[in-house]
C-alpha positions, 0 to 999 in steps of 0.5 A, a space after each residue: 374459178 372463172 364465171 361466164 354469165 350470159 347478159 347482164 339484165 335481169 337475173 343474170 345481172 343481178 347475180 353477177 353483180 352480187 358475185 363481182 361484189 364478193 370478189 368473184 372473177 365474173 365477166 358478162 357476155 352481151 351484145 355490143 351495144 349492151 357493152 357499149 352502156 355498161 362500159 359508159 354507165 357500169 352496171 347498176 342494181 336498184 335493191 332493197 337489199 342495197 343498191 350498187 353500181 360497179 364497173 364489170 368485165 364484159 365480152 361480145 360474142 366474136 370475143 369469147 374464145 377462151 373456156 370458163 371454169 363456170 357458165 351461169 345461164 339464164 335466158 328466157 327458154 325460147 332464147 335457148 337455142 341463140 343462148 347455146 351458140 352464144 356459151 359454146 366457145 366458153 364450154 370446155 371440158 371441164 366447164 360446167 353450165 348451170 342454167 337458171 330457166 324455169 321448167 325442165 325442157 332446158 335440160 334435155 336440149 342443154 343435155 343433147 349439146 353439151 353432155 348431162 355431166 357438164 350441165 347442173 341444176 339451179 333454181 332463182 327465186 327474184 323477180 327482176 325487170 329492166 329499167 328504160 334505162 337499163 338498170 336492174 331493178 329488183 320487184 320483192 324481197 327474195 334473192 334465192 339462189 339454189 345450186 346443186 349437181 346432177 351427177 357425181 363429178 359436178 359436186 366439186 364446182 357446185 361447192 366451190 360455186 356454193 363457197 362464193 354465193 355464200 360471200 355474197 348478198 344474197 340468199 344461196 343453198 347447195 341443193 343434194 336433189 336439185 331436181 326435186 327442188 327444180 320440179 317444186 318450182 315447176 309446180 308452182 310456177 306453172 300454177 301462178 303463170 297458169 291462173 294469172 295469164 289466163 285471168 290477166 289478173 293477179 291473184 288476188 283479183 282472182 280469188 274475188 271472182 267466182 271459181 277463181 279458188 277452184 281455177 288455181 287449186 285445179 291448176 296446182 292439183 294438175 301440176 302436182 299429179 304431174 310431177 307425181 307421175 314423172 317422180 317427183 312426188 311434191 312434199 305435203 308441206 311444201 304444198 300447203 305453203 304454196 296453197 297459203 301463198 296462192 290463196 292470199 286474199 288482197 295479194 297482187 301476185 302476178 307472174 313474169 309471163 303475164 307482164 310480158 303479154 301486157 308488154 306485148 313480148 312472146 311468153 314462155 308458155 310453150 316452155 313452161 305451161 305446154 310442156 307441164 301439160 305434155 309430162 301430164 298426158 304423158 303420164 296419163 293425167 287428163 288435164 282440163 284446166 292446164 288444156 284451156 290455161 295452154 290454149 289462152 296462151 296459143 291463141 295469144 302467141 298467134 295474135 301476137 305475131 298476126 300483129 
């Protein structure tokens, strides 16, 4: 089995590394000057799961001409379209894509080009940064990684897939309902990127404020009648795991999305908080709190490209 991943930072980087680890035929498509520091560096991960440090197969854009059996993709969704012209000569017919995006609209455009049964699901539970120097440090003690089909005759590849990771150092599932799976971290977060960007603070900063309880239990109810509405009723315990989660007292949970708007970077607000709010009013869900959460982030996007 032939593994295309595209970039080798972050998620993609650190999925790649622990699959390469295990013997899998993994190669990374990346731009030239990111080629250029691996083959001088390799590639490093920095884990408390175990450090490593490995020399990879690597390709540039004009390289890639030949398909792959599997694409991991996990691009930040305003990248998608760059990312869709980047993986098209490495989708055949038989290849498949599984995306590691956040949210849902990713599907529908993956979808329109490459056809639903070449393009599964996957759910990554890490946070992930990239040192100045471009190394892969990993933040938490979660490696997830959650596989599964969509339609019937991806169930093959999954498992194949499903075989390697599980030779990896990492956690790894075969999901039977991946959609579900993708809709319960959908949930969750757009609930924790909702209140921590809207508050630029971690959450347990929120919980010290007045109505800070009520802002993130108003996101998360918004966002669980939401996924409702759209058929994906979230299960009762898996709610009051993420109201434990949420409502930690002293917690210093933020969210990826709130480090970039520190870092000045675009956010995946459109992506993630708009299009929950957009499948809601769809429904006919009246949806204060995702409203003023999605306007904080367009009044931020709008300042961010003023300058």
């Amino acid at each position: 089995m032939r593994i295309l991943i595209l970039g080798a930072g972050g998620i993609g980087g650190y999925l790649g590394a622990r699959l390469h680890e295990a013997g899998g035929d993994v190669t990374f498509l990346v731009r030239s000057g990111r080629k250029t520091l691996l083959m001088d560096r390799g590639l490093k991960v920095n884990s408390p799961f175990g450090d490593l440090h490995v020399q990879v197969k690597l390709l540039t854009a004009g390289e890639c001409k030949d398909p792959f059996d599997i694409v991991l993709l996990s691009s930040k969704s305003y990248d998608l379209d760059s990312a869709i012209e980047a993986i098209a000569p490495a989708m055949g017919d038989e290849s498949l894509v599984i995306p590691f995006l956040n949210g849902f609209s990713h599907l529908e455009r993956l979808d329109s080009v490459f056809g639903k049964q070449r393009v599964g699901g996957g759910v990554a539970q890490i946070a992930v940064t990239m040192s100045p120097e471009g190394e892969i440090v990993h933040l938490n003690r979660s490696h997830s990684f959650t596989i599964g089909a969509r339609v019937l005759e991806q169930a093959e590849p999954i498992l194949e897939l499903g075989d390697l990771f599980k030779c990896a150092r990492l956690e790894s599932r075969v999901s039977e309902n991946i959609e579900q799976e993708m809709w319960e971290k959908f949930v969750f977060i757009s609930t924790l990127a909702g209140a921590t960007c809207l508050m630029r603070a971690d959450t347990g900063t929120i919980l010290e404020t007045d109505g800070g309880e009520r802002l993130i239990l108003g996101i998360l109810g918004e966002c669980e009648k939401t996924a409702a509405v759209n058929g994906h009723g979230m299960p009762e315990g898996k709610l009051s795991l993420y109201r434990d989660q949420l409502l930690k007292k002293n917690s210093r949970a933020t969210s990826s999305m709130l480090r970039d708007i520190e870092q000045g970077k675009p956010t995946e607000g459109e992506h993630i908080i708009g299009d929950m709010l957009k499948r809601g009013r769809l429904g006919g869900l009246v949806m204060p709190f995702l409203e003023i959460t999605n306007g904080h982030l367009q009044a931020y996007e709008r300042m961010r490209i003023r300058g």
